[in-house]
N, C-alpha and C positions, 0 to 999 in steps of 0.2 A: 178474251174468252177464258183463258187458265184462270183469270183470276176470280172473275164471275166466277167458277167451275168451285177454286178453294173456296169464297164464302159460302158460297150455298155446301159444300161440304163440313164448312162449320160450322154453321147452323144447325144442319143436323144432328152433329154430334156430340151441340153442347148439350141438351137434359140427358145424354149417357154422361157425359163427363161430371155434369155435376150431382147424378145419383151415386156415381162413385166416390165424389169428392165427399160424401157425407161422414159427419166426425160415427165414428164408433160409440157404440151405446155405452154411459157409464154401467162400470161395474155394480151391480146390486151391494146393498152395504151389510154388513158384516154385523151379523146377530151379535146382542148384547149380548152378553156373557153374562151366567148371573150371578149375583155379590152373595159375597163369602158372608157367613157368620161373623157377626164380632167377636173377638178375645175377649177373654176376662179379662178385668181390670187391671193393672200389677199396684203390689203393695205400696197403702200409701205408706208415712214413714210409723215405724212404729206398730206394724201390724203386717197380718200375713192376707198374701193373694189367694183367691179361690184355688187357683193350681195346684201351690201348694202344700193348703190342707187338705184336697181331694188326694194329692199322692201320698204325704204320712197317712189318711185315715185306708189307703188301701193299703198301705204296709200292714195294717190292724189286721184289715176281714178282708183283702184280695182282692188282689187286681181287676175289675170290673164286674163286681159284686153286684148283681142286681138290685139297684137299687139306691144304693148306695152314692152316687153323682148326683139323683136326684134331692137327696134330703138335705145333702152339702149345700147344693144348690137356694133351693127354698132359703136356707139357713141365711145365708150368705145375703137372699133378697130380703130378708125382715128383718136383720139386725145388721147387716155389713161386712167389714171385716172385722175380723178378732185379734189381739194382739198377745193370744196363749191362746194354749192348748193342753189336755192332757191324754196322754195314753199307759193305759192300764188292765188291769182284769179285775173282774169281781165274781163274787159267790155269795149266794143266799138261800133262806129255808123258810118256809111260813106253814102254822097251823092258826089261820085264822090271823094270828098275828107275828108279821114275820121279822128278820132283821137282814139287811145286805151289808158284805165287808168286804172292801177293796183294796186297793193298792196300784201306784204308777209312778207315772216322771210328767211334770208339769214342765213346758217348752216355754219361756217367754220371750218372745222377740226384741226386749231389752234387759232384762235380768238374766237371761240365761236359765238352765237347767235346776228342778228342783225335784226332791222326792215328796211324795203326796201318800197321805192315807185317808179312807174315807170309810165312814159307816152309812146306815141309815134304817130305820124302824117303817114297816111296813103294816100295813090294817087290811085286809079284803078279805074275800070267799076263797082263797088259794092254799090248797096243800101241798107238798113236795120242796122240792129244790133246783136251783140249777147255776150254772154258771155260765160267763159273759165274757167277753173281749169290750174295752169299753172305750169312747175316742170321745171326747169333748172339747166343746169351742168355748171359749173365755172371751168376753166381752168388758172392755174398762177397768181392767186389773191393771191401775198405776203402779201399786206396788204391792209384792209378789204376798204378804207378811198379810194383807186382806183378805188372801182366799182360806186361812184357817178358821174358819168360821161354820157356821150353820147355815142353809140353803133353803128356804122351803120353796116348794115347788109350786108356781105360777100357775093358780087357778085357770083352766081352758087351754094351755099352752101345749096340749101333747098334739102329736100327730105320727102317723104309721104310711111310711111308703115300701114298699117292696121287702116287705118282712123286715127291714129296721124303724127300731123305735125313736124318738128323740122328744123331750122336751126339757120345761126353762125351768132353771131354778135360780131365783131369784134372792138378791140381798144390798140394802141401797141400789147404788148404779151398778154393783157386778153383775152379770149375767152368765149361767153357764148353761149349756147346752150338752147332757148328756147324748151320745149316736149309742144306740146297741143293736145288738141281731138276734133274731128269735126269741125275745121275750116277752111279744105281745104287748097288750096293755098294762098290764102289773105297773111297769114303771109308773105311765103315766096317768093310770088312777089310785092305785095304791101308797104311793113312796106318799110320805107326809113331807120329809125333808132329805138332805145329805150334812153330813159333818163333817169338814175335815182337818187334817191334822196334820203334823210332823211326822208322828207317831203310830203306829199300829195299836189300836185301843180293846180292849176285849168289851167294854161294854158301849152297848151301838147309839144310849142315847145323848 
């Protein structure tokens, strides 16, 4: 009879035992996180990373310059990377027909440091003057002794983001890419060309 007594006691109390016996529910699984932004690219050899030239051109016109990351940017996706640079200032003056004259230090990622002077004659409806902070990207400058030369400016190439100007001026394969702030269009529909030199020149053509 006791024994009779324990099965049938155990019987009973197997589906308690084995509701309890049930595994635990897995853990719900753990949100994707979401992916980071790529980096910029780092320099291939012989040329500079987006980085950078974003950080000398804010040494130019300041640290998070409206605008200014944008145009690098663009620049960076239509030609690449660059292998120079210059940073410099200009000033100019137009009655109808004007002239720009500058000066700076060309950076080249194999040549090293040079001094630059540049002019350039202007045509439009513009009176007055003004002056500039000025940061350009150098595209294919094997050798440094190429960029003395004349530039003209790359018909349909300009464009305006966030109040800096920028466009191409072109010569064989050099490409240069003047950045400025606050001078509207002027550059890039009036400049006919730029010239540059060793030399500081007084006359601009």
């Amino acid at each position: 009879m006791r024994v009779t007594a324990l099965m049938m006691a155990m019987v009973l109390a197997g589906p308690a035992l084995a509701q309890d016996a049930q595994p635990a529910p897995a853990p719900a699984a753990a949100a994707p996180t979401p992916e980071t932004a790529p980096e910029a690219a780092p320099a291939k050899p012989g040329t500079y990373a987006e980085k950078d030239v974003l950080g000398a051109a804010e040494n130019v016109f300041g640290k998070g310059a409206e605008g200014l990351a944008d145009i690098v940017r663009k620049t960076f996706k239509d030609r690449g990377q660059p292998n120079a640079y210059i940073v410099g200032k200009e000033a100019g003056g137009a009655i109808i027909v004007g002239v720009r004259y500058g000066s700076g230090m060309l950076y080249h990622k194999v040549e090293g440091e040079r001094k630059v002077h540049w002019t350039g004659p202007s045509v439009g409806f513009d009176i007055g003057g003004d002056g500039s902070k000025v940061f350009a990207l150098v595209y294919n400058l094997n050798d440094t002794e190429e960029l003395y030369r004349r530039y003209p400016a790359a018909e349909g190439k300009a464009y305006v983001i966030g109040g800096f100007t920028a466009n191409y001026l072109q010569r064989d394969n050099v490409v240069i890419v003047p950045i400025k702030l606050g001078v509207g269009w002027r550059l890039g529909l009036n400049a006919g060309y730029m010239k540059f030199s060793k030399k500081g020149r007084i006359l601009p053509f």
